[in-house]
KETI-312190 format. One record per atom (N, C-alpha, C): residue number from 1; atom name; x, y, z. Coordinates in Angstrom, 1 decimal, decimal comma. Layout:
BEGIN
SITE   i at     c1     c2     c3
SITE NUM CA      X      Y      Z
...
***
This chain:
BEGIN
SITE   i at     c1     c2     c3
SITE   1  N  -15,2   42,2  -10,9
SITE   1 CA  -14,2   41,3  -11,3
SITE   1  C  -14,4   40,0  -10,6
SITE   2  N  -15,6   39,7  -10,8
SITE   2 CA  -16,1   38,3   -9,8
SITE   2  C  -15,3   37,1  -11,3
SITE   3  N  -14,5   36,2  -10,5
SITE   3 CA  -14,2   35,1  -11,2
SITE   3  C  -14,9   33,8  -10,5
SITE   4  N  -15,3   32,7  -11,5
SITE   4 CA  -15,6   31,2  -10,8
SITE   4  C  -14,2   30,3  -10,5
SITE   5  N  -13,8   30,2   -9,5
SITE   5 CA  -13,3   29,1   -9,4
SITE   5  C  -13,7   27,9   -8,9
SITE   6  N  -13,4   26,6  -10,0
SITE   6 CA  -13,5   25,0   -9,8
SITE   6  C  -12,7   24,4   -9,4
SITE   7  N  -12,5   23,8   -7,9
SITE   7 CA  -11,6   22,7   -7,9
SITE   7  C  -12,6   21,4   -7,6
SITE   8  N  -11,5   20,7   -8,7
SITE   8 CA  -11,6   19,3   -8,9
SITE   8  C  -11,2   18,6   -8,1
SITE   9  N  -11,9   17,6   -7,0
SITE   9 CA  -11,2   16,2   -6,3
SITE   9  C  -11,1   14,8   -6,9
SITE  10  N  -10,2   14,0   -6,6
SITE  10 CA  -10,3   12,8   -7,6
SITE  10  C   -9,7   12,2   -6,0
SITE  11  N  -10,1   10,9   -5,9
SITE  11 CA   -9,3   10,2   -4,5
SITE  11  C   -8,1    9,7   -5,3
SITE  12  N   -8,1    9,6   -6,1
SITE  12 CA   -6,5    8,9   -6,7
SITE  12  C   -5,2   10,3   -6,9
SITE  13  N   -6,0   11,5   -6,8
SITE  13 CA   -4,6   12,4   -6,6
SITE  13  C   -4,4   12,5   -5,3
SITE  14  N   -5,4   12,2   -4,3
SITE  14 CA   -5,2   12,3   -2,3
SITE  14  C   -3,5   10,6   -2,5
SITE  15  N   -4,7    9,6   -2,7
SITE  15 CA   -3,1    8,5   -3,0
SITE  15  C   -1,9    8,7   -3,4
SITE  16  N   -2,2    9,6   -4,8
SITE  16 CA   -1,0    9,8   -5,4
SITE  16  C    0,0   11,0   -4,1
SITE  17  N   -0,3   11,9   -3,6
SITE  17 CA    0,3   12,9   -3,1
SITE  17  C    0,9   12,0   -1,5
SITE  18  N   -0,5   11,1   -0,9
SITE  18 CA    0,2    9,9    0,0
SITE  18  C    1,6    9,5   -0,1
SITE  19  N    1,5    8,9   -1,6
SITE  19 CA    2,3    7,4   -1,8
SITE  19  C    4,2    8,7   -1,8
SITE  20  N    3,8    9,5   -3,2
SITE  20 CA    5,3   10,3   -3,0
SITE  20  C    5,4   10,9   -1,6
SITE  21  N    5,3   11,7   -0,8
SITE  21 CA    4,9   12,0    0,5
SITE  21  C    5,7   11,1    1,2
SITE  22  N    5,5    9,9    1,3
SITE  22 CA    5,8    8,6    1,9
SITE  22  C    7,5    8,8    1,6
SITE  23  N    7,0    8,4    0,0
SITE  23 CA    8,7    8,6   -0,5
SITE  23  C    9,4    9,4   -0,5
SITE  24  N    9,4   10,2   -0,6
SITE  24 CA   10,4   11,6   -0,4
SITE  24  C   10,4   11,8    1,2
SITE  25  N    9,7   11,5    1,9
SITE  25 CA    9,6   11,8    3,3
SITE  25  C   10,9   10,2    4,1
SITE  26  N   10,9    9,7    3,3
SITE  26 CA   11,3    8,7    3,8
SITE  26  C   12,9    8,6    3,7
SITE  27  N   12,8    8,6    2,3
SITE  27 CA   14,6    9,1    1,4
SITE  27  C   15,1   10,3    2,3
SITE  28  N   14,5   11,4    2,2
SITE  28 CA   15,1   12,5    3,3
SITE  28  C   15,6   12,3    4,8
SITE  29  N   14,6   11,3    5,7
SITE  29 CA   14,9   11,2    7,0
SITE  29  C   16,3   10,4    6,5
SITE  30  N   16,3    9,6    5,6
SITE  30 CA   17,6    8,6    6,2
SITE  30  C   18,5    9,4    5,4
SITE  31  N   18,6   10,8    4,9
SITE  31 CA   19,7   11,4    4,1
SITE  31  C   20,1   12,2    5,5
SITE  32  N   18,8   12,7    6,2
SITE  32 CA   19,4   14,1    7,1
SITE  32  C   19,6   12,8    8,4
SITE  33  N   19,0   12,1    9,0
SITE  33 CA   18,9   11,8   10,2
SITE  33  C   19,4   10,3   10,6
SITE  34  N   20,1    9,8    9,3
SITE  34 CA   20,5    8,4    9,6
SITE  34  C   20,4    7,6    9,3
SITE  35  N   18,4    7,3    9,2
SITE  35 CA   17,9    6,2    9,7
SITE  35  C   16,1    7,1    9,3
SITE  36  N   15,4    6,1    8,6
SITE  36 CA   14,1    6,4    8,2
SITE  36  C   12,9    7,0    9,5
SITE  37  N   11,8    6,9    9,2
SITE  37 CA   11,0    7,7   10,4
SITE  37  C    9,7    6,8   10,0
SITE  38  N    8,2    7,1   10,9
SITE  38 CA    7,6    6,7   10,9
SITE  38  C    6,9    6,9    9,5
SITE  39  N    6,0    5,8    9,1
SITE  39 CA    4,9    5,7    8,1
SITE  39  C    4,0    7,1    8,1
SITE  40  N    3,9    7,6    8,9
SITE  40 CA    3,0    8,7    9,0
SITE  40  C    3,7    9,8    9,1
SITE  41  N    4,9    9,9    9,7
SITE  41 CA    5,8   11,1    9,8
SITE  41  C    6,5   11,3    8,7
SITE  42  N    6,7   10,2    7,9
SITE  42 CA    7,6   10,1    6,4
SITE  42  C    6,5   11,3    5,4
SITE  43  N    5,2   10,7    5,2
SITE  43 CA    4,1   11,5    4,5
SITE  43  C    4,2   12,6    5,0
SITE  44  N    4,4   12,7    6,2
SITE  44 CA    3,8   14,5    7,1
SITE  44  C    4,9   15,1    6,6
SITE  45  N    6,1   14,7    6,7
SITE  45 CA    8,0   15,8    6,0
SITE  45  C    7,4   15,4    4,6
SITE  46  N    6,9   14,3    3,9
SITE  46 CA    6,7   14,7    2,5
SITE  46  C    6,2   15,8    1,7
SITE  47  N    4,6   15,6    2,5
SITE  47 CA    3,7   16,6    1,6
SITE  47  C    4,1   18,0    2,2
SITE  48  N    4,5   18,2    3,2
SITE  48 CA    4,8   19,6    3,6
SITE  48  C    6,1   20,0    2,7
SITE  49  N    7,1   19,2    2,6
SITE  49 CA    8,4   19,1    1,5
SITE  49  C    7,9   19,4    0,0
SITE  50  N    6,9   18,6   -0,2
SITE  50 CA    6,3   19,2   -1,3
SITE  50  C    5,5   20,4   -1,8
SITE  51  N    5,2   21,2   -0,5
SITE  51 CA    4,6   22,7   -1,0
SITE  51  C    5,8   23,3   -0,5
SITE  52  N    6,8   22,8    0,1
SITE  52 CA    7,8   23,9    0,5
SITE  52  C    8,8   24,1   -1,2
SITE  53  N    9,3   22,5   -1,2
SITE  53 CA    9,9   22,6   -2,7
SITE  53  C    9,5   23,4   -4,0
SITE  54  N    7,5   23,2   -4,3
SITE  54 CA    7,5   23,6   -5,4
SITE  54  C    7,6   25,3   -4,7
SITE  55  N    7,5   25,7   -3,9
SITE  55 CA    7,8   27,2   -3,9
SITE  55  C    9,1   27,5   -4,2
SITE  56  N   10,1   26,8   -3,7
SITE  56 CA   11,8   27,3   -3,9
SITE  56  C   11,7   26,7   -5,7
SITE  57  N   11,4   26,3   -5,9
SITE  57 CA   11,4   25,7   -7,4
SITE  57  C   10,9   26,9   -8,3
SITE  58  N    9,7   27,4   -7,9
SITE  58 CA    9,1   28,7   -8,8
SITE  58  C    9,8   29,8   -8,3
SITE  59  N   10,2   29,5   -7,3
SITE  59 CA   10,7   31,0   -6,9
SITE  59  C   12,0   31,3   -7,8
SITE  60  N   13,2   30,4   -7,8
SITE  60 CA   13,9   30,2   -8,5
SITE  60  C   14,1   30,2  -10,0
SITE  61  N   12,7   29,8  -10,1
SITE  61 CA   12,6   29,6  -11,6
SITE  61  C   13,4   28,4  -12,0
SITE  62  N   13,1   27,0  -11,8
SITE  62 CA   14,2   26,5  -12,0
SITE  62  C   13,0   25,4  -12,8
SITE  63  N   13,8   24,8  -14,0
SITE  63 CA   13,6   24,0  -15,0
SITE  63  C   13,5   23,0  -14,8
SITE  64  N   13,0   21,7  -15,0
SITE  64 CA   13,3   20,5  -15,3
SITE  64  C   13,2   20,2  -16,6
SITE  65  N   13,8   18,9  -16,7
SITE  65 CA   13,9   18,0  -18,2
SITE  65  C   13,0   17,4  -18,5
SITE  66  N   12,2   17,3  -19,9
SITE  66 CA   11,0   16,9  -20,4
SITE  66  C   10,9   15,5  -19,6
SITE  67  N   12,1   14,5  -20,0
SITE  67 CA   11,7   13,7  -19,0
SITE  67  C   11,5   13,2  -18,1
SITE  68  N   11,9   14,1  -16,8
SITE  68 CA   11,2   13,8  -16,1
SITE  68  C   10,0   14,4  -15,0
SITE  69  N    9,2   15,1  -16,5
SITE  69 CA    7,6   15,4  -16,2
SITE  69  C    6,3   14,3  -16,7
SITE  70  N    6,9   13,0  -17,2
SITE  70 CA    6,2   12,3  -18,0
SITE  70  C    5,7   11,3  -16,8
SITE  71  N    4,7   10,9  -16,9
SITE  71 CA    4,1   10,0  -16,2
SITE  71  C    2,3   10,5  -15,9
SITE  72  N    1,7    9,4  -15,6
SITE  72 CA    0,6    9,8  -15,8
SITE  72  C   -0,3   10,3  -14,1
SITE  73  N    0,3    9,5  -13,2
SITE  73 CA    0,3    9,9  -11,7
SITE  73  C    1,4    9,8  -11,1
SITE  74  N    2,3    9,4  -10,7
SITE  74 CA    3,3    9,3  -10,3
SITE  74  C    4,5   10,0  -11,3
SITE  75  N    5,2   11,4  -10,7
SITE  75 CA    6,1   11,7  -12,2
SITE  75  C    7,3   11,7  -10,8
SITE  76  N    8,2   12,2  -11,4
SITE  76 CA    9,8   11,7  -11,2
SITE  76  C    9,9   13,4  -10,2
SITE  77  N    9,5   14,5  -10,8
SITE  77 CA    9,8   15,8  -10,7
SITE  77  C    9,3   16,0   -9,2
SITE  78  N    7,9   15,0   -9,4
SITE  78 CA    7,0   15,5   -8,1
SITE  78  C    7,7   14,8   -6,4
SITE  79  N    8,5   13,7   -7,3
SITE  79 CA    9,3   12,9   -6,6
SITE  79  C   10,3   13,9   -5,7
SITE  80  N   11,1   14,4   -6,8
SITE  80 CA   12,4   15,4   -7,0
SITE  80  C   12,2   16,8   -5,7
SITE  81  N   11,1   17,3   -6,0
SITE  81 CA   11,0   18,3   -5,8
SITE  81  C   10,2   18,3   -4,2
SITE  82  N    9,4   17,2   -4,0
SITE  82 CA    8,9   17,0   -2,7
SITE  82  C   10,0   16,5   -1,5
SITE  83  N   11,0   15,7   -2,0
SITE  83 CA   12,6   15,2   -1,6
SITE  83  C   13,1   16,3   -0,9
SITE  84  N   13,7   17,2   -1,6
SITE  84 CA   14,2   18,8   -2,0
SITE  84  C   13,6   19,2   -0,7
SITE  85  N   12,2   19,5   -0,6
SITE  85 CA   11,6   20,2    0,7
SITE  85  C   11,8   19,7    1,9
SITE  86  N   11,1   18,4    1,6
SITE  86 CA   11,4   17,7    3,0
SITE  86  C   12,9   17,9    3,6
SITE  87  N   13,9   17,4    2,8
SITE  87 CA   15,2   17,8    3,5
SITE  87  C   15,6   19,1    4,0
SITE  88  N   15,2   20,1    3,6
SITE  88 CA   15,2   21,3    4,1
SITE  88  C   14,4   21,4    4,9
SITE  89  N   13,5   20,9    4,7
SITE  89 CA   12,7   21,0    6,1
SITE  89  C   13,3   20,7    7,2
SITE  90  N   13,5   19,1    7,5
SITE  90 CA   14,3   18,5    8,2
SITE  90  C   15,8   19,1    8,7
SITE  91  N   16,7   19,8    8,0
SITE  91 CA   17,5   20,3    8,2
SITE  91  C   17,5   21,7    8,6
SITE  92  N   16,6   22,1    9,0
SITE  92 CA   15,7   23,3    9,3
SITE  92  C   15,3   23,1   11,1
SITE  93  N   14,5   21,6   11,1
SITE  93 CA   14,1   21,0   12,5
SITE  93  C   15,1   21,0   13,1
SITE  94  N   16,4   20,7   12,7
SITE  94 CA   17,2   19,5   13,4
SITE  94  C   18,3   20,8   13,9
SITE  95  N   18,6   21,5   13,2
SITE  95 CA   19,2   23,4   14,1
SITE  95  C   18,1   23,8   14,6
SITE  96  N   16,9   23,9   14,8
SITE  96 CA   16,3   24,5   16,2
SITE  96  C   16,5   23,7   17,1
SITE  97  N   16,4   22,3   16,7
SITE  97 CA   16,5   21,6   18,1
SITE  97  C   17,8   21,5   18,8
SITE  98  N   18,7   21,4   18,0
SITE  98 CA   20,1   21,2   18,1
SITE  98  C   20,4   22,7   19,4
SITE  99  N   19,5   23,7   18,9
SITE  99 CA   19,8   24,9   19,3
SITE  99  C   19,0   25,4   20,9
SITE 100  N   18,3   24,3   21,1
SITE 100 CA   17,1   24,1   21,8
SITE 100  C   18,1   23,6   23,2
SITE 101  N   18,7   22,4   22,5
SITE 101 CA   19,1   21,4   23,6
SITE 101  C   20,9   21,7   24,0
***
């Protein structure tokens, strides 16, 4: 049962996963913590927000609305859903440390 798997790289989906990353990582700090976070730490709660999300998202089974899956790199969902993680994430951080100190 040998299968081929292909993955494809494109540098404009590395940017694209950057740019939301950024955003969702950035929206979240100032939702859980106040006040925004670094340029680089906004992307690092992003993209980690965004494999955390789409898992609670399939796990759940949960739907979104046609539109907003539309876009051709940048979609709304990927926005939505990478948001979603990061804050849990962050809200996740902020009781161990809470719990720490």
């Amino acid at each position: 049962m040998e299968q081929t798997v292909v993955i494809s790289f494109q540098p404009v989906q590395v940017i694209t996963w950057i740019i939301i990353g950024l955003i969702a990582g950035f929206f979240a700090s100032i939702l859980v913590r106040g006040r925004g976070m670094s340029a680089e730490g906004s992307i690092l709660i992003g993209l980690i927000g965004a494999l955390l999300g789409g898992f609670i998202f399939s796990l759940l089974n949960i739907s979104v609305a046609q539109s907003l899956t539309e876009g051709v790199t940048l979609r709304y969902i990927d926005i939505i859903v990478s948001f979603f993680g990061a804050v849990v994430i962050l809200l996740l951080v902020s009781v161990i440390y809470r719990r720490r100190g």
